[in-house]
C-alpha positions in Angstrom: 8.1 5.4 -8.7 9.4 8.1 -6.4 7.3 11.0 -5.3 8.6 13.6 -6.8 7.8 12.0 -10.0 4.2 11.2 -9.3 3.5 15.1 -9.0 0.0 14.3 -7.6 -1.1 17.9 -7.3 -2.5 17.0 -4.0 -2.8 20.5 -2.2 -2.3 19.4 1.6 0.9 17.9 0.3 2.7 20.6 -1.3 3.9 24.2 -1.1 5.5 23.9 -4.5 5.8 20.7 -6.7 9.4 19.7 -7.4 10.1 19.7 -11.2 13.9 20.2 -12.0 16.3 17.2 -11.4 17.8 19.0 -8.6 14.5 19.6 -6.5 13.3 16.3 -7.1 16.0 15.0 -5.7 15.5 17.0 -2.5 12.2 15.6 -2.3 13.0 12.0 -2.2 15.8 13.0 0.1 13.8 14.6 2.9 11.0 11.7 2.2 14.0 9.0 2.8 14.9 10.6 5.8 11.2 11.2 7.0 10.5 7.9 6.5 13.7 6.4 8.7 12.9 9.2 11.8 9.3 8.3 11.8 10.3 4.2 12.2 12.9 5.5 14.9 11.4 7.6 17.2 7.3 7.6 15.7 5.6 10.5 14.2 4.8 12.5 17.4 8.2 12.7 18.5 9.9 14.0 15.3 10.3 17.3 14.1 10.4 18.6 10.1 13.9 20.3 11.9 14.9 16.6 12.8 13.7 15.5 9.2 15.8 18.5 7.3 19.0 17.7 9.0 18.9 14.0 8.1 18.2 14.3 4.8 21.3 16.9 4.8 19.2 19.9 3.6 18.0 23.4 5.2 14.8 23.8 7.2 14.4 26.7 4.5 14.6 23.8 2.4 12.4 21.7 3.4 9.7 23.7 3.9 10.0 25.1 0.3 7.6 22.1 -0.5 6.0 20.8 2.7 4.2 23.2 4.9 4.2 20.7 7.9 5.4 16.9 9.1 2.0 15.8 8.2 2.1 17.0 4.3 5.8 15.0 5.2 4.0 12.0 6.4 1.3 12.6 3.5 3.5 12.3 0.7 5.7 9.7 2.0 2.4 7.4 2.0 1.2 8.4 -1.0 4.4 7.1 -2.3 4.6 3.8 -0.9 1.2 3.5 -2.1 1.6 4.4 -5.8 4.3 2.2 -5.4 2.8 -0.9 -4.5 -0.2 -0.3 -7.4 2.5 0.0 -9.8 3.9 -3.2 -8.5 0.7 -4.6 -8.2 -0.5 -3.7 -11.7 2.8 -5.2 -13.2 1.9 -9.0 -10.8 -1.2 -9.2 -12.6 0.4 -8.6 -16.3 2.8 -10.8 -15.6 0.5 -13.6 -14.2 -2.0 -13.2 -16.8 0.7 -14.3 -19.3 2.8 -17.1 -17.4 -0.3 -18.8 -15.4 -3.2 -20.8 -17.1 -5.8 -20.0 -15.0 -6.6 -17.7 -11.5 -5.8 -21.0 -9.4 -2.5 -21.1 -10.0 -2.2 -17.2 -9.9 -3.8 -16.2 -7.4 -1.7 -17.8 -4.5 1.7 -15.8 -6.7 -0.7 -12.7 -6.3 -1.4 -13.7 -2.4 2.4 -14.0 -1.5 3.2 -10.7 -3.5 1.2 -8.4 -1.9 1.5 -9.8 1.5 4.9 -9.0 0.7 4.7 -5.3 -0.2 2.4 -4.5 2.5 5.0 -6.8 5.1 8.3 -4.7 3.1 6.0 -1.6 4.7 4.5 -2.1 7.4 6.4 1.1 9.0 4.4 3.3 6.5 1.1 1.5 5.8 0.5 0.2 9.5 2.4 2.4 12.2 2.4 5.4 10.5 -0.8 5.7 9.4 -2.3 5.0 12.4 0.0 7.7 14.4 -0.9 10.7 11.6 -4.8 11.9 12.5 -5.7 12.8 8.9 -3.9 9.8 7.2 -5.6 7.4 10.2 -9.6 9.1 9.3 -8.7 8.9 5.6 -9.7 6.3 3.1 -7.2 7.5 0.3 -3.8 5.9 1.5 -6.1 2.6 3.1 -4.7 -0.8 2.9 -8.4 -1.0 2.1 -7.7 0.8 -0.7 -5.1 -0.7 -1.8 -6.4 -4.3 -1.8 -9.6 -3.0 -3.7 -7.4 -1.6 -6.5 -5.3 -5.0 -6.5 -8.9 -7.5 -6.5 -10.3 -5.0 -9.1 -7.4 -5.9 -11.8 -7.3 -9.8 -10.5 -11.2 -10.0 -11.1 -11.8 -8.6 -14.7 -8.3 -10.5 -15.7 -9.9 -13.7 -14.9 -14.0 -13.0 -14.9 -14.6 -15.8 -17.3 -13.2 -18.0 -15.3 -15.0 -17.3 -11.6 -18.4 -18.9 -12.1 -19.9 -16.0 -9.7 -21.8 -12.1 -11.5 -21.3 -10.2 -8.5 -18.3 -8.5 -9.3 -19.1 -5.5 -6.1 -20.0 -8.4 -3.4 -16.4 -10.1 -4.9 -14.4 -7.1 -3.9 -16.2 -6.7 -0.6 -14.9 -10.2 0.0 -11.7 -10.6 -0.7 -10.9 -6.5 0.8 -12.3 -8.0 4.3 -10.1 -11.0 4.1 -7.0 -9.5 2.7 -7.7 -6.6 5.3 -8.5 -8.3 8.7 -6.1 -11.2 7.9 -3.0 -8.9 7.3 -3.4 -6.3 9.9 -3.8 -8.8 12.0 -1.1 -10.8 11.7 1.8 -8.3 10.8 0.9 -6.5 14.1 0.8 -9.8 15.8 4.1 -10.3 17.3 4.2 -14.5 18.0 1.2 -15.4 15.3 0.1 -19.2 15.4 1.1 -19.7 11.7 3.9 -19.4 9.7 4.3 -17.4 6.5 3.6 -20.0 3.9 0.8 -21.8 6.1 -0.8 -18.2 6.7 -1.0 -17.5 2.7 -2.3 -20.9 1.9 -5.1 -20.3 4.2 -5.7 -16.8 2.7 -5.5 -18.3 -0.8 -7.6 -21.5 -0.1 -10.2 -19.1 1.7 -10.4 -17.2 -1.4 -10.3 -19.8 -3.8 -13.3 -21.6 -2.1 -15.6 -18.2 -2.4 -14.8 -17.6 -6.0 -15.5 -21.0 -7.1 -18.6 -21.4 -5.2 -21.7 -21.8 -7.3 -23.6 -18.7 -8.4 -26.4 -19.6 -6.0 -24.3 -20.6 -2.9 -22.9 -16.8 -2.5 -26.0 -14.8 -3.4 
């Protein structure tokens, strides 16, 4: 779901919300275009005059709806991040009805997200950490993100985890979701492959779920 459509109301984002056709479709073009200079030259180098002529529209334009390359940077994240809960949310939905049990889920869940977050690593990794209020801020976090996605996994499949912590759960599972990808899609020659890097995520995650009650308190 683009931006435009989300209309989050955030006010550090926008000047004025986008809601005809026509200015939507400015929006996502100046995003598209923010989000290509930003990979290309990194977010201190670019200018909203370098974003407005990529996307093919006036500086006028442009800053019609963002007051600054930081509301830019804002809104781009906060669409790549309602994006991925949406693709998230629709994983889970799927799984709960084509998979038996969270064993053979979870690892489809795993690959799925380390997919999204791999697909965007120019947003969620390198831009965040380049933009000061998105780096400090806990709203567009991969942390976040991977508390949103254990959240829906856990209360799919509660009856089946043999654990009542359901808090001390999502503390676990954000750490290693959180250390393990950072690290390893900034790492430019990791020791693993792919497929042997999710199978240790998954088996990691398996073993903590299906620990005894006692074991994990």
């Amino acid at each position: 779901m683009r931006e435009s459509d989300k209309n989050s109301g955030n006010p550090k984002i926008w000047k004025k919300k986008p809601r005809q056709d026509r200015s939507k479709n400015t929006v996502n073009c100046i995003l598209e275009a923010a989000r290509k200079i930003f990979s290309e030259y990194g977010f201190q180098e670019t200018k909203s005059e370098d974003i407005a002529k990529r996307a093919g529209v006036g500086v006028a334009s442009l800053y019609d709806y963002f007051p600054n390359k930081t509301a830019i940077a804002t809104a781009l994240v906060e669409t790549v991040t309602f994006d991925i809960i949406d693709d998230v949310r629709n994983i889970f939905l799927v799984n709960t009805y084509e998979s038996d049990s969270f064993r053979t889920g979870l690892p489809i869940v795993v690959e799925r997200i380390y997919e999204n977050y791999k697909n965007n690593k120019d947003v969620l990794i390198v831009l965040i950490s380049e933009v000061p209020d998105l780096k400090n801020s806990h709203l567009y976090s991969i942390e976040r993100l991977i508390h949103q996605a254990s959240q829906i996994f856990l209360r799919m499949y509660w009856d089946e985890i043999p654990i009542n912590n359901l808090h001390k759960a999502h503390a676990f599972i954000n750490l290693v979701f959180t250390a393990s990808i950072k690290e390893y899609i900034s790492t430019r020659t990791p020791e693993l492959n792919e497929d042997e890097f999710l199978k240790e995520i998954t088996e990691l995650i398996l073993t903590y779920l299906t620990q005894p009650q006692g074991s994990i308190e």
